[in-house]
N, C-alpha and C positions, 0 to 999 in steps of 0.2 A: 530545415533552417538550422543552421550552427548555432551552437548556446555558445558564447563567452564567458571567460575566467571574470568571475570581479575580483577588483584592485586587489584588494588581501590575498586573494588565493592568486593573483599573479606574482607579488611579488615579495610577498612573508611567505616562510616556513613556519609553521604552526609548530609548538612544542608543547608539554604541559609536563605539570609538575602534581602531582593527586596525593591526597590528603597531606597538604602542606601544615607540618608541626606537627605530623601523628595526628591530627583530627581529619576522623572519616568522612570524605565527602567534600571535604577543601580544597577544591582543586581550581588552579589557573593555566592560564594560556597565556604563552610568553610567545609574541610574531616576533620571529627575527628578520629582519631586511637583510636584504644582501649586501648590506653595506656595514651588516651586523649591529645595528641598533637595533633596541629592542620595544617593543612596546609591551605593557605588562595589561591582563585583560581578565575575568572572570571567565573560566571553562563552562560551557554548556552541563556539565555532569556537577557540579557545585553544587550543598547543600539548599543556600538562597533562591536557586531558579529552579526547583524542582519543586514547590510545594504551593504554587499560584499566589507566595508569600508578596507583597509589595514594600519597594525600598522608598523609606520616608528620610531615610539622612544617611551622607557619603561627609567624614568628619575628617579632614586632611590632620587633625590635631594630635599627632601620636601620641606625643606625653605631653607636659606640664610647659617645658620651655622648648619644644621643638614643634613649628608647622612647618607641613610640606609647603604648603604656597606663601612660604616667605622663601623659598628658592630663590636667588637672585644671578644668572648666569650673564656672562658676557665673554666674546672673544672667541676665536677657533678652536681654543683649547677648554673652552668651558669652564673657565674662572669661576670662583663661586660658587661652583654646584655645591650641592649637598650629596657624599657619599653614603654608598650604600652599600650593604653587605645584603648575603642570601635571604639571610631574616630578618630584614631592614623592614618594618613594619609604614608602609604607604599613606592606609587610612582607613577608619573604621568602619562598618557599615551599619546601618540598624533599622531593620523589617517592623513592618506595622504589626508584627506578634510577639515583640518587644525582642526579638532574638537580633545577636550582634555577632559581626565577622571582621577580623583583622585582617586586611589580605597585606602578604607579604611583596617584597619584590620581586624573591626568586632569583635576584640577577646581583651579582658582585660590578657596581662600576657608578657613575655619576649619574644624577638626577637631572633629565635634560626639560621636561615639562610634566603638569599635573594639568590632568583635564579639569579643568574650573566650571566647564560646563553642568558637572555632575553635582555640583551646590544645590543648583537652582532646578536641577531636572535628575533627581537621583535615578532613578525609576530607567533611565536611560542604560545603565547598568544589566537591569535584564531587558530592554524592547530592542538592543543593538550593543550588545556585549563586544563584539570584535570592532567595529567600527564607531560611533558615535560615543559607542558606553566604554572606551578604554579608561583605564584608572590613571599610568602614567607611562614618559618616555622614557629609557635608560640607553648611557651609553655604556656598555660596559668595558669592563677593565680591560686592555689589551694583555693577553700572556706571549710573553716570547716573539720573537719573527716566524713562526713555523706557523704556514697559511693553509694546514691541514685539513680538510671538514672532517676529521673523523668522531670530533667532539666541541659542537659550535660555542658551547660556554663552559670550560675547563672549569672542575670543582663544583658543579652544578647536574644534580639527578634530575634531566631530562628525560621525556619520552617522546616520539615522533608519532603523529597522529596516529598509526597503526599500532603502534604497540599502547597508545594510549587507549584506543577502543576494545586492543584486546583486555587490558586490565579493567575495564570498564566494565566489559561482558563477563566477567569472570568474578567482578564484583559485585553484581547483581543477580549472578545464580546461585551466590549463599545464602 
């Protein structure tokens, strides 16, 4: 019987970015579509989902006068988004062992959507991290005409699954 691709692995390129800000163990998964949006997501290797921790609050509130879900976009050019840089902080996280994570965006470009879902059902975060539990959309910045894949998010320390598992493996035999 043939096994099928699901959707994500059809049609993202999985990326990750490990220990995002210099803290060990912060790592995300950026799927980029082939149409180069990006969805930004918590990595399997991530401090939070490795200690049978459970997530009681996903806090879009980064600082004092900025929420991510007051995003207001409109138009094909995405009027209104909200920019974002590499270390553009998304939203915070906070495990019922009072411990907290800022996950970043990773991605230089516009805020296209926030999972709203992950309010009301944090926990979602780690039961379906790629799919259900994403944190947010990005489109990112365009560079240049030059339609190269040699580097899918210019200015951006990426790894492609493989070399992310080698870093993985290599991080867990210290």
């Amino acid at each position: 019987m043939q096994r099928y691709l699901q959707f994500v692995d059809r049609y993202f390129t999985p990326l990750y970015r490990i220990n995002v800000r210099g803290k060990p163990q912060e790592d995300l998964l950026i799927l980029q579509h082939s149409n180069k949006i990006c969805v930004v997501a918590v990595a399997p290797s991530h401090h939070m989902l490795q200690c049978d921790r459970k997530i009681t609050n996903v806090d879009f509130q980064v600082t004092a006068k900025l929420n991510r879900l007051n995003n207001k976009i409109s138009g094909k050019r995405k009027r209104g988004a909200q920019w974002l840089n590499e270390t553009s902080p998304l939203c915070h996280v906070t495990c019922n062992d009072g411990s907290k994570y800022t996950i970043d965006s990773c991605v230089k470009g516009k805020l296209v959507e926030i999972n709203e879902l992950l309010i009301e059902n944090p926990n979602l975060l780690s039961e379906k991290p790629c799919t259900e539990g994403y944190i947010a959309v990005i489109l990112p910045k365009k560079i240049g005409r030059n339609d190269s894949n040699e580097n899918p998010l210019p200015g951006v320390d990426l790894l492609s699954k493989e070399s992310y598992l080698k870093a993985i493996a290599e991080r867990e035999s210290h």
